[in-house]
C-alpha positions in Angstrom: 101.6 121.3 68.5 101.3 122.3 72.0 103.1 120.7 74.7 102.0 119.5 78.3 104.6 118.6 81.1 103.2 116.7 83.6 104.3 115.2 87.0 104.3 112.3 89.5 102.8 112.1 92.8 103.4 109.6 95.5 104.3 106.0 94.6 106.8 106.8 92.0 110.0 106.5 93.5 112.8 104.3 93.7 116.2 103.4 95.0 119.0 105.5 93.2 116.2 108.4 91.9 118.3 111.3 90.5 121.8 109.9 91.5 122.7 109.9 87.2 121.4 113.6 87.1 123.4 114.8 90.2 126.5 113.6 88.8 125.9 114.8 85.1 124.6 118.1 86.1 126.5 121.1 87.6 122.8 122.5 88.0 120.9 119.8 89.0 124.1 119.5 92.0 123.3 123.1 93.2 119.5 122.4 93.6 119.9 118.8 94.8 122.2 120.6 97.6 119.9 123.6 97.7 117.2 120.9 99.0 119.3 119.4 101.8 120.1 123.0 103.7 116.3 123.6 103.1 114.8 120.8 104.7 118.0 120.3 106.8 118.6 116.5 106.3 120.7 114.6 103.7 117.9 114.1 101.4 119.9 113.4 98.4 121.9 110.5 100.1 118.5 108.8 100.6 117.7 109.0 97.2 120.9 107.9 96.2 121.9 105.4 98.9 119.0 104.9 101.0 116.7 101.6 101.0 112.9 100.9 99.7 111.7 101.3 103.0 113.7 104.6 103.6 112.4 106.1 100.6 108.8 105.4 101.6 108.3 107.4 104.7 105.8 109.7 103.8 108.2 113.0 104.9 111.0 111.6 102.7 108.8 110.3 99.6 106.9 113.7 99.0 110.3 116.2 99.5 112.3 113.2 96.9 110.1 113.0 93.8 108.9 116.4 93.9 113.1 117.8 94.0 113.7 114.7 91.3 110.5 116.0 89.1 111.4 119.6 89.0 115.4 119.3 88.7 114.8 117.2 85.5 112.6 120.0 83.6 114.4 123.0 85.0 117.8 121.6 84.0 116.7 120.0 80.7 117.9 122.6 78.0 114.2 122.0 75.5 112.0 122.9 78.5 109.3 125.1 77.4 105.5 124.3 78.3 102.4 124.9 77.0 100.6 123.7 80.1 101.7 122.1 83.0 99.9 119.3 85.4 100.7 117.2 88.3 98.9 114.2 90.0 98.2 114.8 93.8 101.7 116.2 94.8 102.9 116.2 91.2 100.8 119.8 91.2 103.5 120.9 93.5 106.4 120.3 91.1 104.3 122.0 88.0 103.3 124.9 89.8 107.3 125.2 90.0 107.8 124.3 86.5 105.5 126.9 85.4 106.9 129.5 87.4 104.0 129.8 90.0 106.6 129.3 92.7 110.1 129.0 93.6 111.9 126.1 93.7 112.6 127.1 97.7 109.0 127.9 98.6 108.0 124.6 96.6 109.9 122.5 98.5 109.2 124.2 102.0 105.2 123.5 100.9 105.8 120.1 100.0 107.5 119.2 103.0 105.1 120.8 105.5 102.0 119.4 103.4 104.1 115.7 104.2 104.5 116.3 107.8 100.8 117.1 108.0 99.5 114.4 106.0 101.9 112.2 108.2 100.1 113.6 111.6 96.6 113.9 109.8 97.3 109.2 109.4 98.0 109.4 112.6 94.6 110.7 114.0 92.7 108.3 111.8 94.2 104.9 110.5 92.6 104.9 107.1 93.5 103.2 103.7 93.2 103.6 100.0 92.2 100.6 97.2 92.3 100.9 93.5 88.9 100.0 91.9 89.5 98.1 88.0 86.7 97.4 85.8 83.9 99.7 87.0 82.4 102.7 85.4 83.1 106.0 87.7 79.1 106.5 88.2 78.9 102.8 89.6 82.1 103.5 91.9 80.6 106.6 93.1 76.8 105.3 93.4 78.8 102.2 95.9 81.1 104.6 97.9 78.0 107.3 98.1 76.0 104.1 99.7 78.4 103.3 102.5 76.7 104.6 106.0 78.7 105.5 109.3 81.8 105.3 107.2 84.4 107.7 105.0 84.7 106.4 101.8 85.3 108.6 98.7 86.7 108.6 95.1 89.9 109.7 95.0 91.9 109.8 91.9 90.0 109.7 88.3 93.3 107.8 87.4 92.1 106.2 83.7 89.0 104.9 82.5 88.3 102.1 84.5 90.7 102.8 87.2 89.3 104.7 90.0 91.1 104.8 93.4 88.9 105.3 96.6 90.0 106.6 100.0 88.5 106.2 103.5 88.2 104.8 107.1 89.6 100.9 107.0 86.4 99.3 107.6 84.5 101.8 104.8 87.2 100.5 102.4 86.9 96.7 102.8 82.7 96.7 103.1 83.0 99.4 100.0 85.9 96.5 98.3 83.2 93.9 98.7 80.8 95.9 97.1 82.3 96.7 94.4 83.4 92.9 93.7 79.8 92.2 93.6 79.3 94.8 91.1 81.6 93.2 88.7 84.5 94.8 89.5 87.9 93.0 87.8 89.9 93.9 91.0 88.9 96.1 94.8 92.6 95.9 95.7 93.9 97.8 98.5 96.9 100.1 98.5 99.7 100.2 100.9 99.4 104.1 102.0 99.9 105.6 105.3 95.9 106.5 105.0 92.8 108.3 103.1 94.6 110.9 100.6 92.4 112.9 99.0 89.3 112.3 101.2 87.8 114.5 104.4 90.0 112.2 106.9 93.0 114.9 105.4 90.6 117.8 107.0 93.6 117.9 110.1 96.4 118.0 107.1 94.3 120.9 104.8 93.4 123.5 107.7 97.6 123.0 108.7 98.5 123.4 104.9 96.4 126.4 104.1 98.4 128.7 106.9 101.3 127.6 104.9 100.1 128.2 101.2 98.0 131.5 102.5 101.8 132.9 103.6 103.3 131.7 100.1 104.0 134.6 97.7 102.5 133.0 94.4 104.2 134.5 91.1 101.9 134.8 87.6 102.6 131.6 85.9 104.1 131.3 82.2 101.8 128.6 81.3 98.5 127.7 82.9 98.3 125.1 85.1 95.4 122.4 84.9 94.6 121.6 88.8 93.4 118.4 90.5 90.0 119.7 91.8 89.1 121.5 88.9 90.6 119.6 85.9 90.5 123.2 84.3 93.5 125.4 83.3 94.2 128.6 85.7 96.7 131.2 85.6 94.6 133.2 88.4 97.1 133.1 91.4 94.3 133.5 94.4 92.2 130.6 92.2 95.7 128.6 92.3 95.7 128.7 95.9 92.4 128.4 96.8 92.7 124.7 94.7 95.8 123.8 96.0 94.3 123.9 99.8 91.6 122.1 98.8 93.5 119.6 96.9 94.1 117.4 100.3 90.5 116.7 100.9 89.0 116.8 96.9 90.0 114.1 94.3 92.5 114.3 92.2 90.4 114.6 88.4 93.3 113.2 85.9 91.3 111.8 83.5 89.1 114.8 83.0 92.6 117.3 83.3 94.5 115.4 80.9 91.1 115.3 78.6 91.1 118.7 78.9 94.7 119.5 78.3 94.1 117.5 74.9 91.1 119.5 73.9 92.7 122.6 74.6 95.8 121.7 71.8 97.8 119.5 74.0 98.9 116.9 71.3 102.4 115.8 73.6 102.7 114.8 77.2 105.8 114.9 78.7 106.5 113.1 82.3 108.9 114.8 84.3 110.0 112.8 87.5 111.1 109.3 88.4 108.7 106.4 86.9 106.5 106.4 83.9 103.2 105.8 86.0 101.6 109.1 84.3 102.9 108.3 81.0 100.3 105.3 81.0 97.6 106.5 82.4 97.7 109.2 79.3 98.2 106.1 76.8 95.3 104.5 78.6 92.7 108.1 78.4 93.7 108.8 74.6 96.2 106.7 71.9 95.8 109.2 69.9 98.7 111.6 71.5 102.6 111.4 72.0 104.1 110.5 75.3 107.6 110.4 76.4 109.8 111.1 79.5 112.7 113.4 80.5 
């Protein structure tokens, strides 16, 4: 029976996040504190302490579930993956998990690739929706027809749940559309802007300087990446995805179909929610899914 640990991206936070495991854990403490001098603000008091709308800014967010997702495996005393996979910025936290990088060079990646996502909003106000209902060919078929506009698929969440990405007026003529085409729900997402789409192009080419200066360690598990949906333990091939990762969508379904036909008969979620627990439950009942 081979385990997968997998972790959260964006979205999953929440007031409080990690405040039980700080105060439990002598470890978790050093590498909660460890992630303050790093990114040299209180980070852990806004976890703790801090407000909804604290907790959302994008250069908070990113730095908060990534720090809660990895102290939670690497202080839990079963840890010990078979494979490891994480949705959007989750891949962050597994490539820790699986020993790819350190904690400290984790963190100082996920905190630049906020700040440039941030800046890359900025230049162009975009948006994401959630498309329900609709086959991924007919979603893709609907975004590929949109002229003059960016819009994209984003993240193969579940079957049936496909998430698109792009320029505000792409999304809402590409909503329409996909209304018309029987979708149950076009529903748009309140995001800074276009994740996972070429409006991140600003955010990628700042990122890659960043990851291309990274030493990246030979992983004790593979890791199953966003862009490919396929297991690597090829550091230059780890790399090479991660960069791209910003501008490519992020293939769940098809990594976490993947994990399962390569053994994986256990997902574990590691970091604060359970969004990835149910999108597993949704792709195949036939598998056991808990949390840390």
């Amino acid at each position: 029976m081979k385990t997968a640990y997998i972790y959260p991206g964006q979205g999953a936070q929440f007031p409080g996040m990690g405040k039980e495991l700080y105060e439990s854990n002598s470890q978790a403490r050093e590498l909660f504190d460890q992630a303050n001098d790093i990114l040299g603000f209180a980070l852990s008091e806004i976890m703790f302490n801090g407000t909804e709308e604290e907790l959302k800014q994008t250069k908070v967010t990113q730095p908060a579930v990534f720090v809660h997702s990895v102290v939670l495996s690497l202080t839990h005393p079963d840890f010990q993956p078979d494979m490891v996979a994480g949705h959007s910025l989750g891949e962050f936290s597994a490539l820790v998990a699986n020993r790819t990088l350190s904690f400290a060079d984790g963190l100082r990646l996920v905190y630049k690739r906020a700040l440039a996502m941030q800046i890359a909003c900025e230049i162009n106000p975009s948006t994401m929706a959630a498309i329900l209902g609709l086959d991924d060919e007919v979603v893709e078929e609907i975004c590929a027809s949109i002229e003059d506009e960016v819009v994209v698929p984003a993240n193969y969440n579940c079957p049936g749940q496909l998430v698109i990405s792009g320029s505000n007026k792409g999304i809402e003529i590409a909503c329409e559309k996909m209304l018309a085409a029987g979708a149950r729900r076009a529903l748009p997402l309140q995001v800074g802007g276009a994740f996972h789409s070429p409006l991140m192009e600003p955010a990628r080419a700042e990122l890659a300087e960043a990851i291309a200066a990274t030493e990246f360690s030979t992983p004790v598990c593979p890791v199953y990446q966003n862009v490919t949906a396929r297991p690597s333990i090829d550091t230059a091939e780890i790399k090479d995805n991660l960069i791209k990762q910003l501008t490519a969508p992020v293939r769940w379904t098809q990594s976490v179909q993947n994990m399962i036909a390569d053994g994986a008969s256990r997902f574990v979620e590691s970091g604060p929610g359970k969004v990835l627990q149910g999108l597993v439950r949704k792709i195949n009942r036939q598998v056991e899914v808990s949390g840390l």
